[in-house]
N, C-alpha and C positions, 0 to 999 in steps of 0.2 A: 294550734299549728299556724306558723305566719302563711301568710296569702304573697304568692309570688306574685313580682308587677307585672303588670301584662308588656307585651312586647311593645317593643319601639312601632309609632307607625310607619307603615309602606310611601315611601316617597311618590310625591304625584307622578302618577306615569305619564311619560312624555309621548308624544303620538310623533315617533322619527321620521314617519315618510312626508309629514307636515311641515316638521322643520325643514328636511333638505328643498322640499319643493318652497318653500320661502328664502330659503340659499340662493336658489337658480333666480329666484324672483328680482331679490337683491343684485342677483350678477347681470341679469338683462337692464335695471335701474343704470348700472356705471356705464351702460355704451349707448350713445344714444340713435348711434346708425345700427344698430342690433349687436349679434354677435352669434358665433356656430356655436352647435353642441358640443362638442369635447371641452371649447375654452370656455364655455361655462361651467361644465361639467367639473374643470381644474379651479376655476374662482371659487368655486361654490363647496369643493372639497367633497364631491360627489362622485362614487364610484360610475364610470360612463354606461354600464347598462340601465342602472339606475337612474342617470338623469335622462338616458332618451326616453325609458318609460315615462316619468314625473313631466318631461317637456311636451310629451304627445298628449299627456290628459291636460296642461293646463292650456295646451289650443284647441282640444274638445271643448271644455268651458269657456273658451274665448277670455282668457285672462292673458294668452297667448296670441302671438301670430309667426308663421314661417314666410318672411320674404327673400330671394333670392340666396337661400339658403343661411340665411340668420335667424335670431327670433328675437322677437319685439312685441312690445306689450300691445295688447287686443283690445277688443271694446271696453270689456268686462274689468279691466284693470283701470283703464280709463276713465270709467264710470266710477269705479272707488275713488281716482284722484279728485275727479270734478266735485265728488262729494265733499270730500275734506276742503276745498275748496273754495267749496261755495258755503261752508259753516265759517270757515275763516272771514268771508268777505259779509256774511249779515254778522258779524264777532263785530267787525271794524266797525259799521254803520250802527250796530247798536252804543258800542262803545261813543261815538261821534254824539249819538243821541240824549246819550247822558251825563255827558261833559255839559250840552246845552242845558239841560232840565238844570242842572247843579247851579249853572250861572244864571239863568231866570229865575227858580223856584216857579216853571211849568211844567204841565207835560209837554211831551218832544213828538212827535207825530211823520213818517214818512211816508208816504206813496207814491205808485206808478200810475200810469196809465198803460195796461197793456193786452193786447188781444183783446181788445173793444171790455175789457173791465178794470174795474177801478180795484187794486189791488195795494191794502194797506199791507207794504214791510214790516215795520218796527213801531215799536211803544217805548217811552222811558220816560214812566211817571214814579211816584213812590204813592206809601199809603198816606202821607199826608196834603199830597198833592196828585191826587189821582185819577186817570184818563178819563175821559167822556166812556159810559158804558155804552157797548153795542146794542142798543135795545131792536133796533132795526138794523138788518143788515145794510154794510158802507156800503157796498156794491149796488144796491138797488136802489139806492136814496144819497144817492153823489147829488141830486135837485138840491139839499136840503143841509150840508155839512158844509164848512170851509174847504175841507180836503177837497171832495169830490167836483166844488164849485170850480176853483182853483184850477182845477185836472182839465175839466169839461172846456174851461176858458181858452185852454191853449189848443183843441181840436179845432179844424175847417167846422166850417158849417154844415155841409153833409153828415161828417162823423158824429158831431153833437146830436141831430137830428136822428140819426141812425141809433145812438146809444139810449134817446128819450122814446124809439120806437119796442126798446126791449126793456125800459125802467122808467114808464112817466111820472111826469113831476105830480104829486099829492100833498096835501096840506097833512104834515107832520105833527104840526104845535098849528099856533093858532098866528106864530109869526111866520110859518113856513110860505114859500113862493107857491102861486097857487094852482099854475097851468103849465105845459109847457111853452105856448108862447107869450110869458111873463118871464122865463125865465131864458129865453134865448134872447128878447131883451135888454136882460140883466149882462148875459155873458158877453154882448156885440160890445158894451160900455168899458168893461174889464182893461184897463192897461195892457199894454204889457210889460214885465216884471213888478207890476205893482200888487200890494197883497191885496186879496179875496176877505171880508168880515162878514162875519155872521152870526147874529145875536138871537139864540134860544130858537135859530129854525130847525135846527132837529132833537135839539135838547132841550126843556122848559129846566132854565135856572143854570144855564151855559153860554157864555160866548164864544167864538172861533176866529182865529185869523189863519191865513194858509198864504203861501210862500211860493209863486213859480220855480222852478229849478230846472236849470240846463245841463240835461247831461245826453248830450246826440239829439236823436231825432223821438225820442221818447219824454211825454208831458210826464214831469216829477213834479211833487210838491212837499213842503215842509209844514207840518202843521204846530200851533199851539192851542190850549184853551184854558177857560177861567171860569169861575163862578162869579154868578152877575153882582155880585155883592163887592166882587177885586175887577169888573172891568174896567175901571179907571187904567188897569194898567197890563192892558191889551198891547195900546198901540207900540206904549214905549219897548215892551218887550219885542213886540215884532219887528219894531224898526232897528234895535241890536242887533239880533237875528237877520235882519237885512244886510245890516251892514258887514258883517262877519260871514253872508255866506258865499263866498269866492272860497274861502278856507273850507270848507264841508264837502266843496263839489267835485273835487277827489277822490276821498273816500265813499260819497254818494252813488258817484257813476259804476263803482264796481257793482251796485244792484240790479244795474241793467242788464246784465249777464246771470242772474239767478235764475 
């Protein structure tokens, strides 16, 4: 006896009061001074009982707001934009990252200085040409890396002071700076725009160069590194990287805002 085929599947069920409340969503998106219920309600092809319910929960969740009788998007909506946002803008500075890694055969190194800690952005190394490992956290041994050197150089003297009273300087390798005042210094010497070098103070069998960057009022820096066996060609690469970075600091400054 043949075996009947079993039945067609059940098409995914759609969750309709999802879609319409993403309707309204869309329809408050096209005005940007707001707009009433009803004319969203007609955008959105929403019958009007329907959307003043859907409009009243999505400003309970604050994805909403009612201002002088419009509605306009709330915190909670906001917070989604800024996110997509802000993936978009580390998208760019990674991208930027490894344009340069391509053209050196480095890795590519970014940092802030912010809220009194040193805060690596981005990496763009490959596997044949691959980052300095974290073996110590950057944050706590900015004494000891090109990054953090870099960073530290472009604070007042108080601030450095103040940052070596929550991460003092320690002998890392056996070339690292050895105190903190050996290493304030080091930073009073520092140019300014000139690169920051550092050979095997936080990595035995590493060298570093790091990069000031202007972007506002916040210390940024650009890093590279090598293995001591290719530091011959440290400087040349950093001094490209020099020369070319007016072009970066564009797409750079949009991380001051992450």
């Amino acid at each position: 006896m043949a075996t009947a085929d079993p039945p067609p599947a059940a098409p995914q069920t759609l969750i309709g009061s999802v879609q319409r409340a993403l309707r309204l969503l869309e329809a408050v998106a096209a005005h940007g001074e707001g707009a009433p219920a009803k004319q969203l309600a007609r955008e959105a092809g929403v019958a009007l009982p329907t959307a003043y319910h859907l409009l009243r929960t999505l400003t309970h969740e604050g994805y909403l707001r009612k201002e002088r009788g419009v509605f306009v998007f709330g915190a909670a909506a906001e917070r989604l934009s800024s996110s997509g946002a802000q993936q978009n803008r580390r998208g760019m500075i990674t991208d930027a990252l490894r344009h340069w890694r391509d053209v050196l055969g480095v890795p590519v190194y970014f940092a802030l200085y912010r809220d009194g800690e040193i805060e690596v952005i981005a990496v763009a190394d490959t596997p044949a040409t691959p980052a300095v490992e974290e073996w110590a956290d950057f944050r706590e041994t900015g004494h000891a890396h090109a990054l953090g050197q870099c960073l530290l150089s472009q604070l007042d003297e108080q601030a450095r002071r103040d940052h070596l009273d929550r991460y003092p300087a320690r002998s890392l390798t056996p070339y690292s700076v050895r105190d903190d005042r050996a290493l304030l210094r080091r930073l009073r010497t520092v140019g300014r725009m000139e690169p920051v070098i550092e050979r095997q103070e936080y990595a035995l069998g590493t060298v570093c160069a790091a990069l000031p960057v202007t972007v506002g009022a916040t210390a940024a820096a650009l890093a590279i590194s090598l293995p001591t066996h290719q530091a011959e060609k440290l400087l040349p690469a950093i001094h490209r990287l020099q020369a070319e970075i007016d072009k970066l600091v564009g797409t750079l400054s949009f991380s001051i805002s992450i």
